[in-house]
Every structure is written in C-alpha cells, then in structure tokens.
NUMIGU-983778 format. One record per residue (C-alpha): residue number from 1; z negated, x negated, y negated; residue in three letters. Coordinates in steps of 0.25 Angstrom, whole numbers, plus 5000, padded with zeros to 4 digits. Each point is the difference from the previous one (the first is absolute). Layout:
<nodes>
(node NUM; (Z; X; Y); 'ALA')
...
</nodes>
This chain:
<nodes>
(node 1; (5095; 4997; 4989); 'UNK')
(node 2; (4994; 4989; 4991); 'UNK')
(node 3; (4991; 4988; 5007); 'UNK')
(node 4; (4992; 4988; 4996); 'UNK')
(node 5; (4998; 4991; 5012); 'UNK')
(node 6; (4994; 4987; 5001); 'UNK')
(node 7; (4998; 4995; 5014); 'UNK')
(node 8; (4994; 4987; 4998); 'UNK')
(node 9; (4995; 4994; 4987); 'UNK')
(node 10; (4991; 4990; 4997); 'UNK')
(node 11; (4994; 4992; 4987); 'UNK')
(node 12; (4990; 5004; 4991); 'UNK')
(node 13; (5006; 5011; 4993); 'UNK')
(node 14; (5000; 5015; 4999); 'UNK')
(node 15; (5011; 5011; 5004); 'UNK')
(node 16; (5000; 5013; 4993); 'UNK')
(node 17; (5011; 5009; 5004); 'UNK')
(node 18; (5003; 5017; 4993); 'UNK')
(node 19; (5005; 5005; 4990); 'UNK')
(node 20; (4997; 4992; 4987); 'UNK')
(node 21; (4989; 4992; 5007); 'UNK')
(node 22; (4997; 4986; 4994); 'UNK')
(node 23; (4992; 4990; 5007); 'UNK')
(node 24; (4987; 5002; 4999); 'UNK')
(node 25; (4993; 4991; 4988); 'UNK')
(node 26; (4987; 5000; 5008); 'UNK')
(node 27; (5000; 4997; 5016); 'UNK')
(node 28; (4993; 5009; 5007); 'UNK')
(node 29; (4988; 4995; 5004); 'UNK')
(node 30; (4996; 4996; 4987); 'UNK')
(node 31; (4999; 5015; 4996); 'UNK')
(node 32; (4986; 5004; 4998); 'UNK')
(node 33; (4990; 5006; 5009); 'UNK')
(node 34; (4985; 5003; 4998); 'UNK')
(node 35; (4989; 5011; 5003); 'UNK')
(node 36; (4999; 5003; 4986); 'UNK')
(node 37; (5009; 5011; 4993); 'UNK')
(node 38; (5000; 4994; 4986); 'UNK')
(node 39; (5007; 4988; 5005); 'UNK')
(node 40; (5013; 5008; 5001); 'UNK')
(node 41; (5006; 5009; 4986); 'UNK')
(node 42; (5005; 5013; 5003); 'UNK')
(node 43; (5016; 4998; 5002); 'UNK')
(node 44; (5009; 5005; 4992); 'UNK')
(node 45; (5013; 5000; 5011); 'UNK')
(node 46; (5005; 4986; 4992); 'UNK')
(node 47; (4991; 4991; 5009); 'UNK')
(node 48; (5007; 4994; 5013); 'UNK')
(node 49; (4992; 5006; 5010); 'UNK')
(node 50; (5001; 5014; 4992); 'UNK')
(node 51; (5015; 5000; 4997); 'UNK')
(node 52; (5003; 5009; 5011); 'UNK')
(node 53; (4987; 5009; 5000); 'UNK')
(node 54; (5001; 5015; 4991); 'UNK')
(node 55; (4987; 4993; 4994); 'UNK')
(node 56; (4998; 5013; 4991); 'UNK')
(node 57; (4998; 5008; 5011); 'UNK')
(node 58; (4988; 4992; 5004); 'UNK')
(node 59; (4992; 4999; 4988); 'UNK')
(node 60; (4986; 5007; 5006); 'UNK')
(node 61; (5000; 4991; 5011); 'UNK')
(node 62; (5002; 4988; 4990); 'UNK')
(node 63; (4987; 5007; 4993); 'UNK')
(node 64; (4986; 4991; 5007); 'UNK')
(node 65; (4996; 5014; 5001); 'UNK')
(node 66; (4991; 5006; 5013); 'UNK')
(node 67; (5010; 5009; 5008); 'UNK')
(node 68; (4998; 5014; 4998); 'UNK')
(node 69; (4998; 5001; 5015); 'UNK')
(node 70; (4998; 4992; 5012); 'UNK')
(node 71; (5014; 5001; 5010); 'UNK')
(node 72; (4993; 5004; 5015); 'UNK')
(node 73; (5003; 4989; 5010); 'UNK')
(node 74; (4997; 5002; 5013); 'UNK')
(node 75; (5003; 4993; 5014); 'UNK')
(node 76; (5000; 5001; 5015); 'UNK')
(node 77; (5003; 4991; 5011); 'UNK')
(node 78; (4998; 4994; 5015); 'UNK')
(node 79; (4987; 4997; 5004); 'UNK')
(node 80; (4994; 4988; 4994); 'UNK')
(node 81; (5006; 5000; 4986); 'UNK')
(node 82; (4991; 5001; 4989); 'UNK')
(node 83; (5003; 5007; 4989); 'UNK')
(node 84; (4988; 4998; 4989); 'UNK')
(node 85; (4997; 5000; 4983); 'UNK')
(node 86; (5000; 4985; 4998); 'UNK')
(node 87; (4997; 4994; 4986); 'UNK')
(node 88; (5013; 4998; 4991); 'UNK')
(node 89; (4998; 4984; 5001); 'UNK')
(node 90; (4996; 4999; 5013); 'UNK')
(node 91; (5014; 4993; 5005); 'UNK')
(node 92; (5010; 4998; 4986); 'UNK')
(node 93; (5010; 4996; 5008); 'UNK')
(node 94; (5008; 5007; 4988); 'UNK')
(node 95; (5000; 4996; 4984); 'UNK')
(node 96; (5005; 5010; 4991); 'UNK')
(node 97; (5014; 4997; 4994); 'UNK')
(node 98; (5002; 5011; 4990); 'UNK')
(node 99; (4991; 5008; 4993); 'UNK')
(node 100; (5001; 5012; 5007); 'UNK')
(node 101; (4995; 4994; 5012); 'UNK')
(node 102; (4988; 4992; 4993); 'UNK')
(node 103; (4997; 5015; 4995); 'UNK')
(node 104; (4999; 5003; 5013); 'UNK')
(node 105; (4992; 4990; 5005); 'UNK')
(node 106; (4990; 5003; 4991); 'UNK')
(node 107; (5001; 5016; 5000); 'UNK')
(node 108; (5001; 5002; 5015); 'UNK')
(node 109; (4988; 5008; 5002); 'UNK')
(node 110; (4999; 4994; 5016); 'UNK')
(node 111; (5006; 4991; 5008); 'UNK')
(node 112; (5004; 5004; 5016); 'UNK')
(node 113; (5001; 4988; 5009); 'UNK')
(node 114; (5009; 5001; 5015); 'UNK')
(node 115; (4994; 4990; 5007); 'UNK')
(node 116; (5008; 4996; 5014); 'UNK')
(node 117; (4989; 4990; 5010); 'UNK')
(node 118; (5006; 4987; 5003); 'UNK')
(node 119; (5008; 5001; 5016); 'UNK')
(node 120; (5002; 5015; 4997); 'UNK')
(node 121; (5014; 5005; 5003); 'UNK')
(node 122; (5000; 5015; 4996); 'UNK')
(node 123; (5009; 5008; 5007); 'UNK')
(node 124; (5001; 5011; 4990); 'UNK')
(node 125; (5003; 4999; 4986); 'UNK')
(node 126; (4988; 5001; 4988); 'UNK')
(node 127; (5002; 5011; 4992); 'UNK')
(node 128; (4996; 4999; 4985); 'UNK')
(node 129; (5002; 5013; 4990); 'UNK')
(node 130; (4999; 4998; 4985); 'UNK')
(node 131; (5001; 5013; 4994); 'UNK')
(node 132; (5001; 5003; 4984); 'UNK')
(node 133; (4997; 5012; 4995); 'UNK')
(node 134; (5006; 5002; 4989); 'UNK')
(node 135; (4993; 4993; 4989); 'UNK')
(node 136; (4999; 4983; 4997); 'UNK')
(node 137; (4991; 4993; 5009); 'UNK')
(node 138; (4999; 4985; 5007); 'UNK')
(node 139; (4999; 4996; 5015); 'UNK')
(node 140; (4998; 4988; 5003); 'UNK')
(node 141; (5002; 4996; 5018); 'UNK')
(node 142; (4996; 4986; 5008); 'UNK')
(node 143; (5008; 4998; 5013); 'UNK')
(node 144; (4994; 4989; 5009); 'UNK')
(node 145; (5007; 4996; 5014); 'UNK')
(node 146; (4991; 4991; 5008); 'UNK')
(node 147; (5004; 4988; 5007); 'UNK')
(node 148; (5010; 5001; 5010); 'UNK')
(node 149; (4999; 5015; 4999); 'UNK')
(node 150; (5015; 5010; 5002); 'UNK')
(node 151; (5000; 5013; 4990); 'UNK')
(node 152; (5007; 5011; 4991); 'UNK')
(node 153; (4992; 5006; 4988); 'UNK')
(node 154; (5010; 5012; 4993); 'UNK')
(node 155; (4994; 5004; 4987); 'UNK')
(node 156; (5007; 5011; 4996); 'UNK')
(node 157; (5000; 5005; 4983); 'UNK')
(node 158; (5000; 5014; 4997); 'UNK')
(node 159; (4997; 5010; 4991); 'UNK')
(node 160; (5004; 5002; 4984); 'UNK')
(node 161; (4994; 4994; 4985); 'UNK')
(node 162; (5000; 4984; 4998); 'UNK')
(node 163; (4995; 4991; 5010); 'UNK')
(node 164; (4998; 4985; 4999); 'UNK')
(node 165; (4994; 4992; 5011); 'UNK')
(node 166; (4999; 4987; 5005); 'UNK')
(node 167; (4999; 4997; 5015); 'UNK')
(node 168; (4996; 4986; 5005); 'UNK')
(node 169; (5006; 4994; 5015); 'UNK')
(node 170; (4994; 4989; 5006); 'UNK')
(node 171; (5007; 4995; 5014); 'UNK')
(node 172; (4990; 4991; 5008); 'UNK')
(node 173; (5006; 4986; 5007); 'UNK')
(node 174; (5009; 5005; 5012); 'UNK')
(node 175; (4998; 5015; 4996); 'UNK')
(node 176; (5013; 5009; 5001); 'UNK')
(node 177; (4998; 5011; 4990); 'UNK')
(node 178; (5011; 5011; 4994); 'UNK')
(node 179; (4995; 5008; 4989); 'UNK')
(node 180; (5009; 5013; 4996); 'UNK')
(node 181; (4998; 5006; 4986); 'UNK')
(node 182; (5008; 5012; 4998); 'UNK')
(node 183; (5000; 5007; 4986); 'UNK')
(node 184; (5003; 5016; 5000); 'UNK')
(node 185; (4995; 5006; 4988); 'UNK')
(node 186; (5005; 5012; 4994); 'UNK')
(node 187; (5012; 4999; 4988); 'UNK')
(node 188; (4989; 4998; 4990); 'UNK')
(node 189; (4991; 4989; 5005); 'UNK')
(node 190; (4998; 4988; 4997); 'UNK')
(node 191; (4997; 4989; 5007); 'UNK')
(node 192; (4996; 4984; 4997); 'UNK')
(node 193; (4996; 4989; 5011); 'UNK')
(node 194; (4998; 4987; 5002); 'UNK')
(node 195; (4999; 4994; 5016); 'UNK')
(node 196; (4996; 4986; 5002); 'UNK')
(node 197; (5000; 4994; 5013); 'UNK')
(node 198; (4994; 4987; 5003); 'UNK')
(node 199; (5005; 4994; 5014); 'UNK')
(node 200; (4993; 4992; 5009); 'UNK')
(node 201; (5003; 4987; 5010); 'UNK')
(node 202; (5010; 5004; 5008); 'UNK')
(node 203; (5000; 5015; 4996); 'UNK')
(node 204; (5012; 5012; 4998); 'UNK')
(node 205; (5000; 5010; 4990); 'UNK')
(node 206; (5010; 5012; 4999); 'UNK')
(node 207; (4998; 5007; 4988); 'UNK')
(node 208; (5009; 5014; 5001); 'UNK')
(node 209; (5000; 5006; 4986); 'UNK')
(node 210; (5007; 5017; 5001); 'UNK')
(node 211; (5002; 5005; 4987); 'UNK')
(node 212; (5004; 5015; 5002); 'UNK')
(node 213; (4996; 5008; 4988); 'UNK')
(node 214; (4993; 4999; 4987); 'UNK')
(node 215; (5005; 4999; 4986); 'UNK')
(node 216; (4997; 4986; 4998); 'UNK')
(node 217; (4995; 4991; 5010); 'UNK')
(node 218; (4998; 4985; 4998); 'UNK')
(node 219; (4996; 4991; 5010); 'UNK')
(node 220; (4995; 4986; 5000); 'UNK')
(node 221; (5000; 4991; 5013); 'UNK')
(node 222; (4994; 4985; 5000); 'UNK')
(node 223; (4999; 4992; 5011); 'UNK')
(node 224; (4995; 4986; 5001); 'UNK')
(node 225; (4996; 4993; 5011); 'UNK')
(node 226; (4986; 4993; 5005); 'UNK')
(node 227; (5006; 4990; 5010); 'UNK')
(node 228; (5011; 4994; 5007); 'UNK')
(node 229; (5009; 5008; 5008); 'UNK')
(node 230; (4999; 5015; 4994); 'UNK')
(node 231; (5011; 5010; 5000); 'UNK')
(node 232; (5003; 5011; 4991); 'UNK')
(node 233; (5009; 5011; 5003); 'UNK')
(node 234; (5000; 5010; 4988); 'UNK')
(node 235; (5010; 5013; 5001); 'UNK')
(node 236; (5001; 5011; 4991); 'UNK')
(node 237; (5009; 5014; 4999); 'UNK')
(node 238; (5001; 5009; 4989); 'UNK')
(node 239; (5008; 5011; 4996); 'UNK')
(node 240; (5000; 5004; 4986); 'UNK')
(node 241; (5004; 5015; 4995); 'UNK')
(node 242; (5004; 5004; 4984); 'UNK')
(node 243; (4988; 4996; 4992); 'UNK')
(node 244; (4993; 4992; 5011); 'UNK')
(node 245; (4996; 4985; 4994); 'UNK')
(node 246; (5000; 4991; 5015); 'UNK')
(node 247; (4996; 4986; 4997); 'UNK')
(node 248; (4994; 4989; 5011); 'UNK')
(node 249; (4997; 4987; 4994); 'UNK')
(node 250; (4998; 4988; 5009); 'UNK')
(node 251; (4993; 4984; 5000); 'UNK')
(node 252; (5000; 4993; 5012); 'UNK')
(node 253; (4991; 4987; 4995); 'UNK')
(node 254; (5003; 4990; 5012); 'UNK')
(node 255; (4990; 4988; 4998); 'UNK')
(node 256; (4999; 4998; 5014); 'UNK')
(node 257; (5008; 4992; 5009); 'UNK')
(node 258; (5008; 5006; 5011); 'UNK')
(node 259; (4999; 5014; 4996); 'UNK')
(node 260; (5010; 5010; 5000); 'UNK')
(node 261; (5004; 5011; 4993); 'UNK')
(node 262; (5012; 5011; 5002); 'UNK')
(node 263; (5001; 5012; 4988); 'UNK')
(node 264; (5010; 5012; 5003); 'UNK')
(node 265; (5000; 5012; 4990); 'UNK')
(node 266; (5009; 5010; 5001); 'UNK')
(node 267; (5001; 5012; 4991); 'UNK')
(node 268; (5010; 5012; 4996); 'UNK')
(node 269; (5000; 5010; 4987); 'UNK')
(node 270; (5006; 5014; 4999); 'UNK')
(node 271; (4997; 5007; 4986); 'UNK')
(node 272; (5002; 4998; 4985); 'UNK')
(node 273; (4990; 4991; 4996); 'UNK')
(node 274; (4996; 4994; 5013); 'UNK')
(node 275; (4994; 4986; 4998); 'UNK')
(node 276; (4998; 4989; 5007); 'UNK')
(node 277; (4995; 4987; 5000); 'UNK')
(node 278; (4998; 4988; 5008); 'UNK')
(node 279; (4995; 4987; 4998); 'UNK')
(node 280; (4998; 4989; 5010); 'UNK')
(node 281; (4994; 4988; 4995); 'UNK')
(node 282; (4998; 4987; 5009); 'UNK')
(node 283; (4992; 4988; 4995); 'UNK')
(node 284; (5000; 4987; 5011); 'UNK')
(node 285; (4991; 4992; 4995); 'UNK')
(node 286; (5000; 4983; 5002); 'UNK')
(node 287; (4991; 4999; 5012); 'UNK')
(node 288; (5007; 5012; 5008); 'UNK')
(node 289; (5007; 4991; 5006); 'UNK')
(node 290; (5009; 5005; 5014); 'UNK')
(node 291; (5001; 5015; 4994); 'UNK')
(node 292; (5010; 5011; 5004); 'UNK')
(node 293; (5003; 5012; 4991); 'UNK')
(node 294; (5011; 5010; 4998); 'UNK')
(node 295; (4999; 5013; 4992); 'UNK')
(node 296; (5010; 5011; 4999); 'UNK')
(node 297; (5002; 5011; 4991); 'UNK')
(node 298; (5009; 5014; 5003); 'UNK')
(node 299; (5003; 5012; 4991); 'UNK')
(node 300; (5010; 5011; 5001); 'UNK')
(node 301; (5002; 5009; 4989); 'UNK')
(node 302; (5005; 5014; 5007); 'UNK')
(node 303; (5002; 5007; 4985); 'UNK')
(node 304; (5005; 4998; 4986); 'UNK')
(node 305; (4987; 4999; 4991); 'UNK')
(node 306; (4994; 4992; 5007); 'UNK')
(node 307; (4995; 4983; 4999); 'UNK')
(node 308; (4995; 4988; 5008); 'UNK')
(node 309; (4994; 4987; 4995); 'UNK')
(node 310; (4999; 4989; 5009); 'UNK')
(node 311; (4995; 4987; 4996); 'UNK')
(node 312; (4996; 4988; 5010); 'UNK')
(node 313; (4994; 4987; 4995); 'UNK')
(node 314; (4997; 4989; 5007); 'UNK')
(node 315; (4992; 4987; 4996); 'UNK')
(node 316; (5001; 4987; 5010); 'UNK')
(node 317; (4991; 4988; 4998); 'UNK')
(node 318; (5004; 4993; 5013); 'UNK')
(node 319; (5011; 4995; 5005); 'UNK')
(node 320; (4994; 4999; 5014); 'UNK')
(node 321; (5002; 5014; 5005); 'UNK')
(node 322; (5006; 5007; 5012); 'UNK')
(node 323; (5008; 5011; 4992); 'UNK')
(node 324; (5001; 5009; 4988); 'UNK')
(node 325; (5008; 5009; 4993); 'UNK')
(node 326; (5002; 5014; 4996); 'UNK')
(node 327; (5010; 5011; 4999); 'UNK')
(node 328; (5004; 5015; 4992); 'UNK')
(node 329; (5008; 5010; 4998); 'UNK')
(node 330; (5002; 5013; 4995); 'UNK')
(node 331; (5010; 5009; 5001); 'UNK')
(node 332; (5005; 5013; 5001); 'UNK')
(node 333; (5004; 5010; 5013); 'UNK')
(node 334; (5010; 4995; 5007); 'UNK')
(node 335; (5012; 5012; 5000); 'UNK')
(node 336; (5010; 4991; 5008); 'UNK')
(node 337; (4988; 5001; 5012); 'UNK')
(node 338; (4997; 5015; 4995); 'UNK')
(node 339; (5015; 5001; 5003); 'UNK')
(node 340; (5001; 4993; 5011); 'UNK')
(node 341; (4991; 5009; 5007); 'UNK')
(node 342; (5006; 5014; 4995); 'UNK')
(node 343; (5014; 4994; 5005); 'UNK')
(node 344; (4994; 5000; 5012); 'UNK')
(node 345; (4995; 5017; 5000); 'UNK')
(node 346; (4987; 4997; 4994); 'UNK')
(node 347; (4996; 5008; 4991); 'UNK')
(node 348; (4996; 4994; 4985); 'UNK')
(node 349; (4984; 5003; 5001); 'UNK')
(node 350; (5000; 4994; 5013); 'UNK')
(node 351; (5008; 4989; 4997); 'UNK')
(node 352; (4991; 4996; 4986); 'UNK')
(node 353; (4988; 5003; 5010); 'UNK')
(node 354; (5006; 4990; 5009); 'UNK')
(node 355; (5002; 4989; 4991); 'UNK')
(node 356; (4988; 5001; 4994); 'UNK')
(node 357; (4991; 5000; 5013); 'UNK')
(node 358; (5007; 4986; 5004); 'UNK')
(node 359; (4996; 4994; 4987); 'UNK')
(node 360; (4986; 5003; 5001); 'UNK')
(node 361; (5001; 4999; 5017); 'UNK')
(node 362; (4997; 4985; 5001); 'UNK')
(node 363; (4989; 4999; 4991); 'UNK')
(node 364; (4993; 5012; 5006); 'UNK')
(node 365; (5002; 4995; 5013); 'UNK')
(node 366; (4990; 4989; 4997); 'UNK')
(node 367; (4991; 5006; 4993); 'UNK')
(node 368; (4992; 5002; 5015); 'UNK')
(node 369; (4993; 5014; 4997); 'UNK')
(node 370; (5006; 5011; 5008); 'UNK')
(node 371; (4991; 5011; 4990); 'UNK')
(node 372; (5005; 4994; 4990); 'UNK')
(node 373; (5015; 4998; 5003); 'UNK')
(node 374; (5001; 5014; 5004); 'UNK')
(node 375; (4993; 5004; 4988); 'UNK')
(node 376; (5010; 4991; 4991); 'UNK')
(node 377; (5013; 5007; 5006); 'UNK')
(node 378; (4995; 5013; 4998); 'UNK')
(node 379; (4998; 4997; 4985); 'UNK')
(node 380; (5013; 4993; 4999); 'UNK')
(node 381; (5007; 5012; 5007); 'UNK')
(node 382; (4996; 5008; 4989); 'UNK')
(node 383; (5003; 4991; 4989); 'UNK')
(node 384; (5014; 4997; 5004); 'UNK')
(node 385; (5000; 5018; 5002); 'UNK')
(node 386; (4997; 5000; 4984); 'UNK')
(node 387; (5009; 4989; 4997); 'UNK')
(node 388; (5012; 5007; 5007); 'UNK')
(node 389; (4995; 5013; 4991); 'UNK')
(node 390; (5003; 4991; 4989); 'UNK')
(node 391; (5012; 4994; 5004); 'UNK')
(node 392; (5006; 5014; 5001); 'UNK')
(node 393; (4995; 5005; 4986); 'UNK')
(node 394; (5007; 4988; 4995); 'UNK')
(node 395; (5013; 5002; 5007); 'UNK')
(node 396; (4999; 5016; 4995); 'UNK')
</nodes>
C-alpha cells in the first residue's frame, strides 16, 4: 500500500501529493469564479482543475446551450417544510467555479428551494428526487436550515443523458443540518455538480456525498464559513465499476476563527477502466485563527485495470491554529487478510465480502441515515458479487 501522510503542517505553502502531481502554480482561492460563462475557456484536460476529468466526454455540457430538457425534481417532507420555485439569485450562497456550472447557473430552467423554519427539529428526513431523462438538462436547488433548527434533506440523482447541476446549502447560526446526495444514474449518464455551503455562527454541516453508478460523475463541494465556531463534517463513498469516471473535488475555505472541519472519503474500484478521483484542498486563511481540520482519503483497488488518484493540498496562513493535517492511501486487496479468513473455513467470496464490508463499515456507520445505509450495503453487495465474477474470469 502506498501513503502520503502529513499530520500537522504549518507555513505558507502548498501540499500536493499523486502520481506526477507538482504543486500547484496558482493557490486555490485565487482560481476564478463568476456568474458569467465567458469568464471560463472550454478545457482542454491540460488545465489543473481538469487534468483528471475525461474532458471530451463532456463537450455538450461545455456548450452555453439551453438543455434539451428540464430534469424533474420533486420533493416531499414533514409537515412545515417548504418546498417552493424561488428566483436563481435569490440566496448565491454559491459562485460557479468552472464553466460547466456557470452554464448551469444560467441554463437551469427553475430554481427549488427546501426551506427548514428556524427552532424546527424534523424528525424525518427530507426527500429531494432529481431525475434526468435521458437527454442534457440543468437544475439548480437552494437548501436553507433556519436558526437553531435540526434536519436531514436526501436528494437522491437518478435517471440517464447528461446532467449538470448546482445545489446551494446554507446553514443558519446554531443549525445542525446533514445533507446526503446520492448519485445512481444508469452506465451511460453523466452527471456534474457543484454544492456550496455557506456556515453559520455556531453551526454544523455534514455533507454525505454516495456515488453509486453513473459513467462519469464529478462532484464539487465548497464550504466556507460565516462566523466563529462552525463545523464541517464532509463524508463521501463511492464504488467505481469498468468504464465508471468517480471523481469528488473538495475546498474547505476557513476564514473564520474557531471552526472546524473533518473530511473522510473512502472509495473502492472493480473493473478495467474504473476511475477515480479525489481531491481535497484546504485553504486557512490569516484570520482563522484557532482552526481544527483533518481530512482523509481511502481507496481499494479489488482488480487489475483499474486506478485511483488522490491528491490532498493544504494551504495555512496562520500559525495560530488548533490542528491540521491530512492523510491517503491507495492500495490493493489485501490477500494475506483474504487468507487469513479462508485459513480459518471461510469461504473466498465471503472472505473478500468481509474485508470489504470493514473498509467501508466506519464511515457508513456515520453517515446517520438508516435508509440510506441500508440502501449503500445493498448496492456494495452487488458490486463486490460482480467483482468476484471478475476475479474468477481473471483467475480462469
């Protein structure tokens, strides 16, 4: 298994750890952001943020084109919520970062808003359904947790053809909010977002990001903070089959001082061809003084064919802080374990089920929705079924 570790670092200077990765020329608050598609060039797979990204395969979201149909989203919740079309800038709690989202931005034929009241604490999740139907379309979503209010939206991504949207979250002081986005298109989709989140006073966030199916999936998660004392907690699982793109970019902006922030991916990949990607980037600004952050990065590749890039970067402007660091590996099954198991009369299938299941085990622990656990280890289940059927062909 092969590692990059740095549990605490301080300075103003960048890491950048993967295979052939410098550090970055540019930091990564300075990259741009605007509302307005012409202020990003179609990439051509050589710029930073690209590199990774099969950029040809997305060339008709790149277009500044209206989609050829508008994805349904729907919504359903506990008493109380309101679940309304609200105007595209009625909150900008997010800036687009790349052009596909500023194409989104401006192509998304409606926006839906989740409002949560200030002092509610929902006992029941919200349910969000964004559904494409098999040509290109946009969707833009607002998420808005009231004051002192407790709740769980799950928007849950379905369906086929090419998909970009953005989805704004903002967390209001004392609010306690978990958002889980799951993406399950079918082997041809694609699918582009953006989430921003802005945090309030005092606030939490945990932002669960489920990548189960689609053939490319990139995901973008911000986070910045809008007073003292925030906390982040941003968790992401994927599983990536042959031809499947899986890539989760992340930038936690602490301005903010005594905020927190705790990033765990975890990630496997069965398959020839299947990709993924993560990138973690941390930015701690001067006057966030007294900050705490750690994030973490897993994969396990369970076949020849496949490939995992993992690159952490973090950026400190202060000395004064409580913490920071970050860690990643990626490495393949384990036979001495698989072996261990089998020594013991366990069958091979359920021994690589075994291993498997306690890799991803403490991170879907936390992930606090039982739906959606339940969901995750069926999926995974099946998965791991097809990987063994691979395994097998290999071996014969």
């Amino acid at each position: 298994m092969s590692a990059t570790e740095t549990l605490v670092a301080t300075g103003n200077q960048a890491h950048s750890h993967g295979p052939g990765s410098p550090v970055p020329l540019q930091a990564r608050s300075e990259r741009t952001t605007s509302y307005d598609v012409a202020d990003f060039p179609v990439p051509n797979g050589r710029e930073e943020e690209w590199r990774f990204t099969p950029v040809k395969a997305l060339k008709a979201l790149f277009a500044d084109e209206a989609g050829t149909e508008t994805p349904k989203i729907d919504g359903r919740g506990p008493e109380g919520i309101v679940l309304e079309g609200i105007a595209a800038d009625a909150v900008k709690a997010l800036t687009p970062q790349d052009r596909i989202a500023a194409v989104a931005w401006n192509q998304a034929a409606e926006t839906q808003a989740v409002r949560i009241p200030a002092e509610a604490e929902l006992s029941e999740p919200v349910h969000v359904n964004v559904a494409s139907l098999g040509g290109r379309g946009f969707g833009h979503l607002v998420i808005e947790a009231g004051r002192h209010s407790r709740a769980t939206v799950i928007i849950d991504h379905t369906g086929s053809g090419e998909y970009a949207g953005n989805v704004e979250i903002v967390v209001g002081d004392g609010a306690e909010l978990r958002v889980v986005s799951i993406q399950q298109g079918d082997n041809e989709s694609i699918h582009v977002g953006q989430h921003d989140a802005v945090i309030g006073r005092d606030a939490k966030l945990n932002h669960v990001a489920v990548t189960l199916g689609g053939k490319i999936v990139r995901l973008s998660t911000n986070v910045r903070y809008a007073g003292p004392g925030g906390d982040a907690e941003l968790l992401g699982v994927y599983f990536a089959e042959t031809n499947q793109h899986h890539e989760n970019r992340l930038f936690v902006d602490h301005e903010a001082i005594n905020c927190k922030s705790n990033v765990l991916y975890k990630g496997a990949l069965a398959g020839d061809d299947a990709r993924s990607v993560w990138i973690g980037d941390v930015l701690i600004r001067a006057a966030a003084e007294g900050t705490n952050t750690f994030e973490l990065n897993r994969n396990l590749v369970l076949t020849d064919g496949a490939r995992a890039d993992s690159v952490p970067n973090l950026e400190i402007e202060t000395g004064e802080i409580e913490g920071a660091g970050h860690a990643s590996a990626t490495g393949r099954f384990d036979d001495e374990q698989l072996f261990y198991l089998q020594a013991r009369g366990i069958p091979e299938d359920e021994a690589r089920r075994l291993v498997v299941s306690g890799f991803f085990n403490d991170i879907i622990g936390r992930i606090g929705v039982p739906e959606v656990t339940e969901h995750l280890h069926d999926v995974i289940e099946q998965k791991l079924a097809r990987a063994a059927e691979l395994s097998a062909a290999a071996k014969a």
